[in-house]
N, C-alpha and C positions, 0 to 999 in steps of 0.2 A: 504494500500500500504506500505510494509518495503522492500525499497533496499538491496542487498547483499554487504556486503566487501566494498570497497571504493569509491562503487556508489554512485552518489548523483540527486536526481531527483528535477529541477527545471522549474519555469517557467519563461518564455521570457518576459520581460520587453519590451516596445516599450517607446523609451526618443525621447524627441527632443533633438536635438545636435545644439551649438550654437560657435558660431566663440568668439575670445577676442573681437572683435568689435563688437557683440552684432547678425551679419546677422546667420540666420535659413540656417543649410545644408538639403539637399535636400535628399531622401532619398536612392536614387544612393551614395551621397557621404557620407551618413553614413552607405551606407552597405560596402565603402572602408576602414572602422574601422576596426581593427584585435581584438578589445575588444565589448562584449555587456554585456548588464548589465541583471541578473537573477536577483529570486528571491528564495530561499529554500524553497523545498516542504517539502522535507524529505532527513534526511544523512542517509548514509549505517551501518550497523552492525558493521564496523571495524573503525567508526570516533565516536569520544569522544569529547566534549567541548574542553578538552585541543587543540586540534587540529586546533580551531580558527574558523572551522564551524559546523553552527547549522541551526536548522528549523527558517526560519522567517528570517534569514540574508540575505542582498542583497549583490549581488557580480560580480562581474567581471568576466570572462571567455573566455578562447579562443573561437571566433566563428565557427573553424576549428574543433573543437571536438564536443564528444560525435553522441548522434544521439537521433531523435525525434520519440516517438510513442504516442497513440493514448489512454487512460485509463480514464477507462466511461465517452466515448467521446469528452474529453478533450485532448491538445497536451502538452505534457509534453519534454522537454527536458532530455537525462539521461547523465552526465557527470561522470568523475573521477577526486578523488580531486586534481590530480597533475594540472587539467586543468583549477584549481581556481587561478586568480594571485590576486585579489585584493577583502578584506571584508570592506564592508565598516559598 
């Protein structure tokens, strides 16, 4: 699998999400997060390390982007990296 240009193909992290006081959200009120957390498959032909992402990086991402397909049977998420906000 090599993406083109400044696609970046991730997979979907499932977190628990937890309050300061310690209580577990429910998974209604963590699909009202505008952030979810991936994982890098693979960066596109036109992103280079200097860029700040790589293979194996976990990240942040708008959950509003990209779009999910299906690659030997697996669901892979495909984003562009304007729709990374956070490496962690």
């Amino acid at each position: 699998m090599k993406p083109l240009g400044k696609y970046i193909v991730i997979k979907t992290v499932e977190e628990e999400l937890q309050t300061a006081s310690g209580f577990l959200l429910s998974k209604e009120d963590a699909n009202q997060m505008r952030y979810k957390k991936g994982l890098v498959i693979k960066a596109g032909t036109e992103i280079d390390q200097k860029k700040g992402v790589k293979e194996g990086d976990s990240i942040y991402y708008d959950k509003r982007a990209g779009f999910t397909m299906l690659i030997n049977n697996e669901p892979y998420t495909i984003i562009v990296l304007n729709d990374v906000v956070v490496v962690l």
